[in-house]
N, C-alpha and C positions, 0 to 999 in steps of 0.2 A: 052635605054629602058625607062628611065625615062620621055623622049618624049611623048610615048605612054600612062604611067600613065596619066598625064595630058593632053592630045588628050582627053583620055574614060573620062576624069572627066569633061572636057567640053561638051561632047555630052551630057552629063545626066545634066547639069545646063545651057546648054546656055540660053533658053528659057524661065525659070523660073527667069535666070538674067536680062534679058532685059526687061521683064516684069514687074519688081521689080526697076529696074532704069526705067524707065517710071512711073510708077508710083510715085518714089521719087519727082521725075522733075516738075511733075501735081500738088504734093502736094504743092512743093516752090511756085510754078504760082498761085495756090488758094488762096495763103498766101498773094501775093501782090495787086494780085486783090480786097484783101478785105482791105489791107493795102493802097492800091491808092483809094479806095474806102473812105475809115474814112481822108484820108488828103483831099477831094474833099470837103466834109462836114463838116469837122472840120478843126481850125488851127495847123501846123504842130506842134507848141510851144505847143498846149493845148495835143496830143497826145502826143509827146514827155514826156511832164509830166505826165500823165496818167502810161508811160511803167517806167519810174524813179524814182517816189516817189509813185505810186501804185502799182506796181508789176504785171502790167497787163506783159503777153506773149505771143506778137504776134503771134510766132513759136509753140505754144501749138500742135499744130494740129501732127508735127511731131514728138512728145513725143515716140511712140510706134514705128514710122515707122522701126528705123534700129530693134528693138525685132523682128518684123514679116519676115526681111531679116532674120537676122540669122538664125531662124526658117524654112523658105523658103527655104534656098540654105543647111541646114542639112540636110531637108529632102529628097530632091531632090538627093541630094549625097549621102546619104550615107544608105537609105532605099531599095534603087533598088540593091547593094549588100548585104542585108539582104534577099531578096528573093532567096529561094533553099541556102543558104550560097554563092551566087557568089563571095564574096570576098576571100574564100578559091583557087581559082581560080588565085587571085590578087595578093596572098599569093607564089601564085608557080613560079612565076615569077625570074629569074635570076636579083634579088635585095634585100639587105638584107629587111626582113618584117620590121622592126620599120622606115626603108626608107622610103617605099612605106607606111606607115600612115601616116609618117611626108610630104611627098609630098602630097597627098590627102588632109591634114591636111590645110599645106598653100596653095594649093590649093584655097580654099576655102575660107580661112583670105583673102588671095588679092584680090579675088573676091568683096566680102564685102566691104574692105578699099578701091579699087577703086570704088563703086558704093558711099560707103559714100561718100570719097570725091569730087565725080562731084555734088554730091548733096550739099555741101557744100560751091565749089564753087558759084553753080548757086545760092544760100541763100547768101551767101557773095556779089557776085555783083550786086545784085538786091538790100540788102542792105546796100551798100553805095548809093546809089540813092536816098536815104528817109532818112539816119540817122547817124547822128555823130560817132563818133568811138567808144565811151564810151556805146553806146546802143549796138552795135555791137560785140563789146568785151566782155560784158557781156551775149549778147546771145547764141554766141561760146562757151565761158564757160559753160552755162548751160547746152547746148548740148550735150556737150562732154559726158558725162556720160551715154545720152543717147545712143550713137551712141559705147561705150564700152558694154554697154548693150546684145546690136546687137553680137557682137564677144562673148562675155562671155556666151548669147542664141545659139549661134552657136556651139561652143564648148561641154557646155552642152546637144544638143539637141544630138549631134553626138554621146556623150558617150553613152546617152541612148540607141539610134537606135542602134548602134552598139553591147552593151552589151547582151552576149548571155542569161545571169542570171535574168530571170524573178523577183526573189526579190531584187537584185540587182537595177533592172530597177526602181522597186517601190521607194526604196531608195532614187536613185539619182532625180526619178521625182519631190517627197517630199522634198529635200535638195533646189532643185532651183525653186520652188514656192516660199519657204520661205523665199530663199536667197537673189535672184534675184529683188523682186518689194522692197525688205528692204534699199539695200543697193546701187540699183542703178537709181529708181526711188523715191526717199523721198521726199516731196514737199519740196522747200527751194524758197528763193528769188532769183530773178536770179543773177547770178553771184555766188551764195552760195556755189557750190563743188567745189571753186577754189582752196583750200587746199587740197581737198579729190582727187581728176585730177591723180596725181602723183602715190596715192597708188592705185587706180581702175584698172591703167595700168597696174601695177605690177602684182594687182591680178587677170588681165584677162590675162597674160601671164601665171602664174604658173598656171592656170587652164585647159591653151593650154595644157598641157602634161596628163591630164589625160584620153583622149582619148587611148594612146598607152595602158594601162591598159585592157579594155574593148577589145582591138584589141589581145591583150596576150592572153584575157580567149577563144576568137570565133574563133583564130585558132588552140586553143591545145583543142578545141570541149565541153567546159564544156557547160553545157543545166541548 
């Protein structure tokens, strides 16, 4: 049965995934085009220094990209069982209910973590191409946080869509305005959240669970 959950959860995201990894892909290619572009005109040594004692970031561009996934693949998943309550539907199914969230749930994380990481990839071997390890390494890192973003938007996007409780909804929307561009987009130097890495994980995991919450109230029918 569990087969089927993830069948219907692909039907409702395939298209909006692929779309979204295309897109990720087009951004990296932008990025080196303009990157092959400044070592055509400049020397490598003088860019290179530019990104290591200036703080320039080549990667800027992709700053929001995983926020707009996560955002993307929440709503795609899990607004089309907000219409008529279909998930009450999803509910009746011969599985226990906090299953069938937590499959939905990952679902939709691997989703994600696989689109992050081909985009990743392709940003990693394009840049080994132009730049030492140590720029490289550091641009990873800077990312990271971004691309935790992405899950931590996704998670919270799903609580909302899903939460039956109008002030509730307000709530939570208010909590991850605040939360969200505070704590995981902060300007720093790159390489800067390479302490903070460790605990973002954490807390985009325990925030994974608060989805099951929101799925409690909309099938025991609170409004």
């Amino acid at each position: 049965m569990w087969k089927s959950v993830i069948y219907k959860e692909w039907l409702k995201t395939r298209w909006f995934l692929i779309i979204y990894a295309a897109i990720g892909v087009l951004a990296v290619g932008r990025i080196f085009l303009k990157v092959q572009h400044d070592f055509t005109f400049n020397e490598a040594t003088n860019f290179w220094y530019v990104i290591l004692f200036q703080g320039y970031q080549y990667f800027g561009i992709l700053k929001f990209l995983p926020a707009l996934g996560g955002l993307i693949i929440a709503v795609s998943q899990f607004f089309p069982e907000t219409v008529n309550k279909r998930i009450k539907l999803t509910f009746h199914l011969p599985i226990v209910e906090n299953k069938v969230m937590i499959i939905m749930m990952l679902f939709g994380a691997c989703c994600l973590l696989l689109t992050f990481g081909v985009v990743s990839l392709f940003f990693y071997g394009l840049s080994i191409i132009y730049f030492p390890h140590e720029i490289i390494h550091g641009a990873l890192v800077t990312m990271t946080p971004w691309f935790l973003a992405g899950l931590a938007i996704y998670f919270l996007a799903a609580l909302i869509i899903l939460e039956p409780v109008w002030k509730f909804r307000f709530l939570y929307a208010l909590v991850a305005v605040a939360f969200i561009p505070s704590v995981f987009f902060d300007d720093t130097i790159t390489g800067g959240y390479s302490p903070a890495n460790p605990v973002l994980f954490v807390l985009v995991i325990i925030m994974s669970t608060a989805l099951l919450f929101s799925g409690y109230r909309f099938r025991k029918g609170e409004m």
